[in-house]
C-alpha positions in Angstrom: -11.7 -6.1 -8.2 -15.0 -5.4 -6.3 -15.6 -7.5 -3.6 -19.1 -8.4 -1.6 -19.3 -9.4 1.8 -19.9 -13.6 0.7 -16.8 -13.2 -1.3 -14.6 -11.6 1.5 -15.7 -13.6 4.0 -14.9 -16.8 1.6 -11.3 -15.4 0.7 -10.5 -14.6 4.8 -11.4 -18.0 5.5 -9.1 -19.0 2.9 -6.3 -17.5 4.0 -7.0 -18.2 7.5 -6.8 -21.7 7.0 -3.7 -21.6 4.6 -5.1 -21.6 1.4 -2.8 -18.2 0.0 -0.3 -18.7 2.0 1.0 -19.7 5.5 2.7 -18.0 8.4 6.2 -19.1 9.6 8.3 -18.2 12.5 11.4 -20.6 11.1 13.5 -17.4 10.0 14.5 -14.1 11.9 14.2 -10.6 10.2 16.1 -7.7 10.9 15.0 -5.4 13.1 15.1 -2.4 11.3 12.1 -4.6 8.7 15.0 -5.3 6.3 15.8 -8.9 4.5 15.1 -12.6 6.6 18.5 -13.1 7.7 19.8 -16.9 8.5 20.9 -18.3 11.8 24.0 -16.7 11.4 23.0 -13.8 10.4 23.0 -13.3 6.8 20.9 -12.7 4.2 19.3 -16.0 3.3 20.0 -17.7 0.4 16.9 -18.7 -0.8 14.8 -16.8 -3.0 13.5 -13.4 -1.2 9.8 -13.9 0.4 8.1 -10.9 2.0 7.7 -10.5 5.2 8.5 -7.6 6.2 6.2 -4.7 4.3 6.0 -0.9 4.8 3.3 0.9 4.5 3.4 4.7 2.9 0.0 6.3 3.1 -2.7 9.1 4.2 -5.7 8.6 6.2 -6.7 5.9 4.2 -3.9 3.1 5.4 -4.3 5.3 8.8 -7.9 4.0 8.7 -6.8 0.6 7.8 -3.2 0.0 10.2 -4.9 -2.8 12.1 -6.6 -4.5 9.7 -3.1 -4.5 7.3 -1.4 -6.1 10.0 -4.3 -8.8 10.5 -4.4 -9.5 6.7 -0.7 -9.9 6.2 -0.2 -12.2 8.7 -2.9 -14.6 7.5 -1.1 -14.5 4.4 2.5 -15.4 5.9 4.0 -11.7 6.2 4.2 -11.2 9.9 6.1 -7.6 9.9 4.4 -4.0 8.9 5.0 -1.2 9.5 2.4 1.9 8.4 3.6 5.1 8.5 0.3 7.2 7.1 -1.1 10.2 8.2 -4.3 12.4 7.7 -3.4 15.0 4.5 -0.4 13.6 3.2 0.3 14.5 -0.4 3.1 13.4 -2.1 5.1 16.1 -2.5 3.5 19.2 -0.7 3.7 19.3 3.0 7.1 20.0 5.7 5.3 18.5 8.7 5.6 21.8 10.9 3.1 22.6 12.9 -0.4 20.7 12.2 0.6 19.7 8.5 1.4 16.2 7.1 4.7 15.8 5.9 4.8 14.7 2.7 5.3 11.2 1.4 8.7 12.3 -0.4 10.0 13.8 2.8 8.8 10.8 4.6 10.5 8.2 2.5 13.3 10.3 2.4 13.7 9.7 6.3 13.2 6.3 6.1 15.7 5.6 3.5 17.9 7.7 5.5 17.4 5.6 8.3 18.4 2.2 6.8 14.8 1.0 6.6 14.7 -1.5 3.9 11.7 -3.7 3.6 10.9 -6.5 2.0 8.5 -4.6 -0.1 6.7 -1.4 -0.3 3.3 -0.2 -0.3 2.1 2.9 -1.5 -1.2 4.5 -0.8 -0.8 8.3 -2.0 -2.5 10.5 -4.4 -5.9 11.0 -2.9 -5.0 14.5 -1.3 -3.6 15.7 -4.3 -6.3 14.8 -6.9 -7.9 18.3 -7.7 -4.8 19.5 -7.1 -3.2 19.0 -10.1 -4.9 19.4 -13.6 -2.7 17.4 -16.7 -1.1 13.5 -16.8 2.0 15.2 -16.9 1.8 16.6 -13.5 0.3 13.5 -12.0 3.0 11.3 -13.7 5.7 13.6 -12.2 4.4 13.1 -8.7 4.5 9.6 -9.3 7.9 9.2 -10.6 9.6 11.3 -7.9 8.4 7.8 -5.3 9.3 5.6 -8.2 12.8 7.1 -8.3 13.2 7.0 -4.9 12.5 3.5 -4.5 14.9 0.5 -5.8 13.3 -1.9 -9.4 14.6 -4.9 -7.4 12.3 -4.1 -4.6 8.3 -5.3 -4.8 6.4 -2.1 -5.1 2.4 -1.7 -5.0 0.5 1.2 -5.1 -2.8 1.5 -4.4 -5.2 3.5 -6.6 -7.3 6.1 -5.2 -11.0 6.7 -5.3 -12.2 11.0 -5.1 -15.4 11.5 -5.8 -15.4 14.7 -5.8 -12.7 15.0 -8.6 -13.9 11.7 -10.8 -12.2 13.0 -14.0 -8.9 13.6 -12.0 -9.4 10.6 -10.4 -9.5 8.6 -13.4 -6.5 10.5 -14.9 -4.7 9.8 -11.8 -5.3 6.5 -11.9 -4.6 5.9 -15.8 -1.2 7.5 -15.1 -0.3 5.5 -12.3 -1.1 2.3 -14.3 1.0 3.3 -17.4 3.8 4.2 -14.4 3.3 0.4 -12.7 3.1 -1.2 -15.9 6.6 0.3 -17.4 8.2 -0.8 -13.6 9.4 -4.1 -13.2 8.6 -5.6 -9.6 5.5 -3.9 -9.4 1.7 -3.8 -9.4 -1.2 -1.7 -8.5 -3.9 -2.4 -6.1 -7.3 -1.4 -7.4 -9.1 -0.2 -4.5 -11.1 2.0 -7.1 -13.2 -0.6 -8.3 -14.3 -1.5 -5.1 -15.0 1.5 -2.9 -16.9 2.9 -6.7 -19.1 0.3 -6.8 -22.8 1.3 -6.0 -23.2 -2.3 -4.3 -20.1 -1.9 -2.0 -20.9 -1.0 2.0 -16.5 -0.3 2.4 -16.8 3.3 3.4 -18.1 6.0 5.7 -20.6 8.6 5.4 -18.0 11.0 3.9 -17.8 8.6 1.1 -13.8 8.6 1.2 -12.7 6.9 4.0 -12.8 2.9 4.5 -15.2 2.1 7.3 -14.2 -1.1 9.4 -15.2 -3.3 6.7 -13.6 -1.4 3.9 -10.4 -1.4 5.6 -10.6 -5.2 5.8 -11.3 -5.5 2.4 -8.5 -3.1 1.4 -6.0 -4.7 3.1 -6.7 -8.3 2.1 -6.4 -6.5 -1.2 -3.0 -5.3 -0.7 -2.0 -8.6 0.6 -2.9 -10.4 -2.2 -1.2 -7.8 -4.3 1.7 -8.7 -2.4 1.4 -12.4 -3.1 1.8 -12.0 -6.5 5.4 -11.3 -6.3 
């Protein structure tokens, strides 16, 4: 879904005003981002809404940490937390001395630390497109985050735009639908379309990386993702 500046304006008023969906304070949420807990403590007995979301990422969600937390709370989600860095891959990558650590070792740590959030975002892929040559190798990078991560839980994953590796790109993002589609409790965010279009002003000069707008449009993208569930 491409979006021009009339149409993003229009749906930011929207959801400023209440139209997708409107912020409460009535419940408290654990503060390690897990479940809305009731006045007593427990987990509420209502059906589960999100709002509390962390965000997995590289320098993309980096670019875009402010604007994620501006765009989910206009649409009632009042708690993120993004945990991106510049160069993460998925899989490749300790952390030790100036290199990302990957998104599995990443997630790892947070699952070891109790973190459990309402949902989960995942923006990965972009460093490792050009990387990688066949579906197959894509689709295992993919699963070993799916694996890791509960079906109960809401899961999107945003799609990635390389230009430099359009074929790959498109492989990467073919595979990562099929993976989505075959998951319950999840859904994929298509930033492609949008930072691909010719008529789109959503990123730098590198032609990678959302500018100010861009990461406004991204994360009203996610958030509406999120709504979905």
């Amino acid at each position: 879904m491409a979006l021009d500046r009339r149409t993003f304006v229009a749906l930011c008023a929207t959801a400023a005003f209440g139209g997708l969906a409107a912020c409460s304070t009535d419940s408290t949420t654990d503060a390690r981002l897990g479940r809305p807990r009731d006045d007593d403590g427990g987990d509420a007995d209502a059906p589960r809404e999100i709002r509390t979301v962390v965000v997995l990422g590289d320098s993309i969600s980096q670019a875009a940490t402010e604007a994620y937390a501006d765009a989910f709370r206009a649409n009632g989600i009042p708690e993120v937390r993004v945990e991106a860095v510049v160069g993460r891959r998925i899989e490749v990558g300790n952390g030790k001395g100036s290199g990302a650590p990957s998104g599995i070792r990443t997630l790892f740590g947070l699952l070891s630390e109790s973190v459990s959030p309402d949902a989960w975002v995942i923006e990965l892929g972009t460093n490792d497109i050009g990387s990688y040559a066949t579906p197959e190798e894509y689709g295992a990078l993919i699963d070993q985050i799916l694996d890791m991560l509960p079906d109960e839980v809401p899961l999107v994953w945003v799609n990635c735009y390389r230009p430099q590796y359009m074929d790959l790109t498109n492989m990467f993002n073919m595979v990562l639908q099929q993976r989505i589609d075959d998951r319950p409790n999840a859904v994929v965010t298509d930033w492609y379309s949008t930072a691909s279009a010719p008529d789109q002003e959503v990123l730098r000069s590198d032609n990678l990386h959302p500018n100010d707008f861009g990461s406004s449009v991204l994360a009203l993208l996610v958030a509406q993702s999120l709504l979905t569930f």
